[in-house]
N, C-alpha and C positions, 0 to 999 in steps of 0.2 A: 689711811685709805678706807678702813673701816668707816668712819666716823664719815667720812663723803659720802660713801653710797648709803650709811642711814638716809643720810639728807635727801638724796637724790630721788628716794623711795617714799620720803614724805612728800616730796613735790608731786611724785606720781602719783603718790594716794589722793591730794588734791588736787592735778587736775583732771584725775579718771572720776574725782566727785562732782566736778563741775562741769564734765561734757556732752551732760543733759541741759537742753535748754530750760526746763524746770526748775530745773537745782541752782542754775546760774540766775534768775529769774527772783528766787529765794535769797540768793544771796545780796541782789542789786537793792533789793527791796531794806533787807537786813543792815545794808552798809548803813542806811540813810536814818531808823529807829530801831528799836524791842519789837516782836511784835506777838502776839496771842497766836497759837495754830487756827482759832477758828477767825481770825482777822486776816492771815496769811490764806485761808480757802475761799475768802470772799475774794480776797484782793486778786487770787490766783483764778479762780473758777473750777475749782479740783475738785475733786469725791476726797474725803477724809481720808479713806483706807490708800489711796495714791499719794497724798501728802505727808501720811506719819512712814510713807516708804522713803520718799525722797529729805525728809528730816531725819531719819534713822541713818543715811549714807554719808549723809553731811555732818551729823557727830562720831559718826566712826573717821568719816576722815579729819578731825580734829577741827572743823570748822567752823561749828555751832554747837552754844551751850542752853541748857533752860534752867527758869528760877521762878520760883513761886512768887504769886502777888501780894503784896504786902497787903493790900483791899481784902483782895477773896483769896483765898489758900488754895478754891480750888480752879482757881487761872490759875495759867502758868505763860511765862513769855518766853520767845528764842532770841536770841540775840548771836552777832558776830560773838568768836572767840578772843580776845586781846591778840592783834597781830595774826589773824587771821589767813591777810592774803598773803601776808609776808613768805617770801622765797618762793613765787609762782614761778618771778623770773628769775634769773643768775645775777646770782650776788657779783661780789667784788671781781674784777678783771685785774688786780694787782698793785703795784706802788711804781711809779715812775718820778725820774727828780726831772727829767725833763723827756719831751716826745719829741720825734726825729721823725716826719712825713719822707718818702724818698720814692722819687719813680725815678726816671731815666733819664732823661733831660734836666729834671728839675727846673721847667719853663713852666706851668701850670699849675698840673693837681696836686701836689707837693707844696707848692707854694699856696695854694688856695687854702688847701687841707691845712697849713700853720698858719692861715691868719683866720679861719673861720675856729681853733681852738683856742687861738687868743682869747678869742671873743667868749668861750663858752666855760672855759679852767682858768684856773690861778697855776695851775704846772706850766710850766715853760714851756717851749714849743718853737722848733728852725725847722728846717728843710734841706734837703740835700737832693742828688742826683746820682747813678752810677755811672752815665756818663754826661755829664751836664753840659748845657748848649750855651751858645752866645752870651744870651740877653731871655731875659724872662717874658716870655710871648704875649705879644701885644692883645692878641684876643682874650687870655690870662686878667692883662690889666682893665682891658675893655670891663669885662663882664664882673670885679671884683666893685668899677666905679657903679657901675648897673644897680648893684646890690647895697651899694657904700658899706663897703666892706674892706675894711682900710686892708693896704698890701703893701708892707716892709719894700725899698727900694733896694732889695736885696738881690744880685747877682747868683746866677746859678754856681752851687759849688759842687765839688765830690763830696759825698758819703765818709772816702777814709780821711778825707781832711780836716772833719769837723765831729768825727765819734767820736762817744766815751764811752763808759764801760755799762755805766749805769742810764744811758739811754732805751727808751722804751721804742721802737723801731718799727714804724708801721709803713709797709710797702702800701703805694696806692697804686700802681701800673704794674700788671703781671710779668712784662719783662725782667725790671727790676725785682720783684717776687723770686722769680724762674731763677736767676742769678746770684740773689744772695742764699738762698736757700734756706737753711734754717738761722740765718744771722737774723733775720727778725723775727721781730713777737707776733705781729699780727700782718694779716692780709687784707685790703679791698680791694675786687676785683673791677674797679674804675677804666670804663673804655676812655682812650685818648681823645679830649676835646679838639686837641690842632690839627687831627687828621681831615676830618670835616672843616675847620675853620671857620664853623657860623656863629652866630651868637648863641641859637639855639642849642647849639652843642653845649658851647660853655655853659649856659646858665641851666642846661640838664647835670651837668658833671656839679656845677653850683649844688643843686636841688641833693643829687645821692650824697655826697660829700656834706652837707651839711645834715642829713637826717644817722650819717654814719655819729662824727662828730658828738650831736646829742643823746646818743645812744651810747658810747663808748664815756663822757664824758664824766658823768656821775658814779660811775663805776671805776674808775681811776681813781686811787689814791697819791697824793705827794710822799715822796720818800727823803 
């Protein structure tokens, strides 16, 4: 626990370095070469005495280092830190051997949410329902051909017919959420696209579900 909130206090320390448009400014510049402070005050249009403030903040937060010029000794360049931005954002989300999408029906977002992860992980990926409907809703299949985004001809099932233990278990429809309670890992708060029944709907529920997707996805580990 210790050792997390170190970390969590170094992300703070950078990003309370970076939430001056200055310093951020400094840094975009930095990612791309070295640069001289006095090439950094042109590039920026600074006064000197504002610049060695906002380079002073930025190697206290471990950001930026400087090193003398090999030419002249007395230039000096700033440059990124090795790994710099690294942990701005949240690392690892955990190890799953396979992902289990599950709203209600398991007609749609469920099913959409496991074929748009196929596409984006090598971790496995089904769907389920907690209480699952007929037939997987045609507006579902409409808006998946839309996208060509291949959709398993897979009939809606239950939840407890298709768990295991070492499923990673992401609710996409709040009901299903409300209901299993803490039986899953994760939450998206996805409105139902069959309510409306347009296309518009689906390919909105499309558009969240896949930005969820790419965002959760690199962050998954296989177990």
């Amino acid at each position: 626990m210790n050792a997390e909130r170190t970390a969590l206090e170094r992300r703070a320390a950078k990003h309370a370095a970076l939430s001056d448009p200055s310093r951020l400014h400094i840094v975009d510049l930095l990612s791309l070469g070295d640069l001289s402070p006095s090439e950094l005050q042109a590039r920026l249009a600074m006064p000197s005495n504002l610049l060695a403030h906002h380079l002073k903040t930025l190697e206290a937060a471990g950001l930026l280092a400087r090193g003398r010029s090999e030419a002249d000794r007395r230039r000096s360049y700033v440059r990124l830190t090795p790994g710099a931005l690294d942990g701005l954002v949240p690392g690892a989300a955990g190890h799953a051997h396979r992902v289990v999408f599950v709203c209600t029906a398991n007609s749609a977002r469920s099913q959409l949410a496991a074929a748009l992860w196929r596409r984006a992980s090598a971790i496995p990926s089904t769907s389920a329902g907690t209480h699952p409907a007929g037939q997987v809703d045609p507006g579902a299949v409409a808006a998946a051909r839309r996208h060509r985004l291949p959709l398993r001809a897979t009939r809606p099932r239950r939840l407890a017919d298709i768990a295991g233990d070492d499923d990673f278990v992401i609710t996409v429809c709040d009901h299903a959420h409300e209901e299993l309670g803490d039986r899953g890992d994760l939450h998206w708060s996805v409105p139902d696209p069959v309510r409306a029944g347009t296309d518009d709907a689906f390919d909105a529920t499309l558009t969240a579900l896949t930005d969820r997707v790419h965002a959760l996805a690199p962050r998954l580990a296989a177990s």
